[in-house]
N, C-alpha and C positions, 0 to 999 in steps of 0.2 A: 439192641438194634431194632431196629421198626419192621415188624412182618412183611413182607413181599405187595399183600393183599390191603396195608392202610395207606388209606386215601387222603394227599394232602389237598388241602383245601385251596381254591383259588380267593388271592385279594380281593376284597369290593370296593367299588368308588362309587361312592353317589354322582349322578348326571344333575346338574343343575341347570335348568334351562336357562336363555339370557331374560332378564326383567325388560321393560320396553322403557326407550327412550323416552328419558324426560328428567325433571331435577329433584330430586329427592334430598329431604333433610336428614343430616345423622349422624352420628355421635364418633368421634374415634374412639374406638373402645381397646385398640392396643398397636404399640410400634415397637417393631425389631431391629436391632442395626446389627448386622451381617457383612459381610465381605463376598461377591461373588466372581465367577470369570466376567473379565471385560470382554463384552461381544464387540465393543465398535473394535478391540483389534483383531478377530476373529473377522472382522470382516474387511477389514482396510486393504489394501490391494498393494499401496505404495511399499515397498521393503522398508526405508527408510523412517518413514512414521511408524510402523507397525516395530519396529522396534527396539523404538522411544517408549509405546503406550506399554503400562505394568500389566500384566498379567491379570489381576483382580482391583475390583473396585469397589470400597463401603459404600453402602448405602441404608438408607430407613423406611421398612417398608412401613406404611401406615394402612392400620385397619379402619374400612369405615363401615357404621352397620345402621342397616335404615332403622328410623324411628318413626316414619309416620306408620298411622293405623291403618291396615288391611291387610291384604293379600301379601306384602311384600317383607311387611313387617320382619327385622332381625338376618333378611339376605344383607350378605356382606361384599363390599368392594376393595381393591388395595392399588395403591399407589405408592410404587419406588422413589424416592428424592434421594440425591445426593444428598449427606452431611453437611451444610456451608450456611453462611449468614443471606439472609432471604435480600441480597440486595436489589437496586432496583435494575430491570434491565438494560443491557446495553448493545445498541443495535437493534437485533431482530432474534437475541438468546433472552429468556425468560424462563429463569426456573422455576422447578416448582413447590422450593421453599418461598420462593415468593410468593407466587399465586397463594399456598395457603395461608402463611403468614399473614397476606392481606386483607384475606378473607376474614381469618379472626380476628383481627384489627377492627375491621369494619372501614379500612382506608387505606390506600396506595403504600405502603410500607415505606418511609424515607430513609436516605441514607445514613442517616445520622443514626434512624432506630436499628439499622442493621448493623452498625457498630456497636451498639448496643448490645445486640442478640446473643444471646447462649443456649448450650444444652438443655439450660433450666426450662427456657422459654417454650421448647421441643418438649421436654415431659412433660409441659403445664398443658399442653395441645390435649392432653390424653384425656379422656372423658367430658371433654368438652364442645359443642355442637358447628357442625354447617354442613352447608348446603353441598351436594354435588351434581353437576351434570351430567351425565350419561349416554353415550352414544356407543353405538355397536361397531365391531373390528368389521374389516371385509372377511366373506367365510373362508376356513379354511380348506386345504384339500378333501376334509373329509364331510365340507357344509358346515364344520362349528363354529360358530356366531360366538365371541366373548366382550362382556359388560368393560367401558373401558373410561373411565375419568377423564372427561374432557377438560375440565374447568372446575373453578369451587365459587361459593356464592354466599356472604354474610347468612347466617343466621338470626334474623332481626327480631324474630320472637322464637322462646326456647317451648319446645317440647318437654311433655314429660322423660325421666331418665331411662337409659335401656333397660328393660323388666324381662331378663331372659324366659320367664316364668308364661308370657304374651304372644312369644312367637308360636305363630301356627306349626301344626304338624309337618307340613310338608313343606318349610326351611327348616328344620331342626335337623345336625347332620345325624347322619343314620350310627346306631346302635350296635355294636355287635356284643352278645352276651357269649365269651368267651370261654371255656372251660378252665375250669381251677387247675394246678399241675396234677393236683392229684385224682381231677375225673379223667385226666390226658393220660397218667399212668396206668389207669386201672382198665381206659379202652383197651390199650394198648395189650395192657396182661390178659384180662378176658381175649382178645383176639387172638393170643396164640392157645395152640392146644396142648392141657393138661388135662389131666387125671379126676383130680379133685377144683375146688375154688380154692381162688387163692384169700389167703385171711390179708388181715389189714397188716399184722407184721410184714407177709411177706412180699407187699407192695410199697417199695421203697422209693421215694420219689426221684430221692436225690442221685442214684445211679440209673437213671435213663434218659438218655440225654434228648435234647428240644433243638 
């Protein structure tokens, strides 16, 4: 059991301030596809729609990480898409496998190539460049401002590749150097009181539990 007197340590999260508006070039450097709760039925009001809509919804988040040179250099942005073929829109709905899709294209995505499209097409997105827009959320209750993808935009001339090696210090997520199990068990044995020290036999890692 853990002493009365050891002190568990609180979580850290790095604050990342917002980057300032404007279009920035860069690279997908990686996508997830997940399943989350559906919020639009968390929020529908109708009974009757609300329970039609499933519970969870896949989606692919896509990572995108700036590559131009300076200050900003290796901050990352994400944008969720639905799973679907980037067709083109209809009405006043545009999604935004479209919008990317077209972007990498370098042209209006047509029907015919969205019949075309597959999952290939989605992993082939991955480490390859463009452009994003960026404009700021309205704040929150607490004042926090977050970075939010408006739009994407051909990448007409490619940059060099992301060189994780480049990013400044203060985009780099923070570090925490951790203790091994067995400097965790031996605080812990040193903090209660004996007699003697304890030798290495008799700090056994594996019967104290974390």
């Amino acid at each position: 059991m853990l002493p009365d007197n050891f002190e568990l340590p609180a979580p850290s999260k790095k604050e990342w301030p917002p980057i300032p508006e404007d279009v920035y070039q860069t690279e997908i450097t990686n996508l997830e596809y997940k399943t989350e709760k559906n919020k639009y039925k968390e929020r529908e009001k109708d009974p009757i729609k609300k329970a039609a809509m499933p519970d969870e919804k896949s989606v692919i988040n896509f990572e995108f990480t700036i590559i131009e040179e300076g200050q900003y250099y290796g901050r990352k942005v994400w944008q969720k898409m639905s799973p679907i073929k980037p067709y083109p829109p209809s009405g006043t709905m545009t999604s935004w496998m479209y919008r990317l899709a077209s972007a990498m294209a370098g042209h209006p995505i047509t029907r015919e190539e969205a019949d075309k499209f597959t999952s290939s097409d989605v992993n082939d997105f991955v480490r390859r460049q463009v452009k994003v827009v960026i404009k700021h959320s309205v704040p929150d209750f607490n004042g926090k401002v977050w970075n939010n993808i408006e739009s994407f935009v051909t990448a007409k001339t490619q940059l060099p590749p992301f060189d994780e090696a480049k990013v400044p210090k203060d985009n780099q997520p923070e570090v925490k150097n951790e203790p091994t199990g067995y400097e965790k068990a031996k605080a812990i044995a040193d903090s209660l009181p004996r007699t003697s020290s304890p030798t290495e036999e008799e700090l056994k890692v594996e019967d104290i539990p974390f």
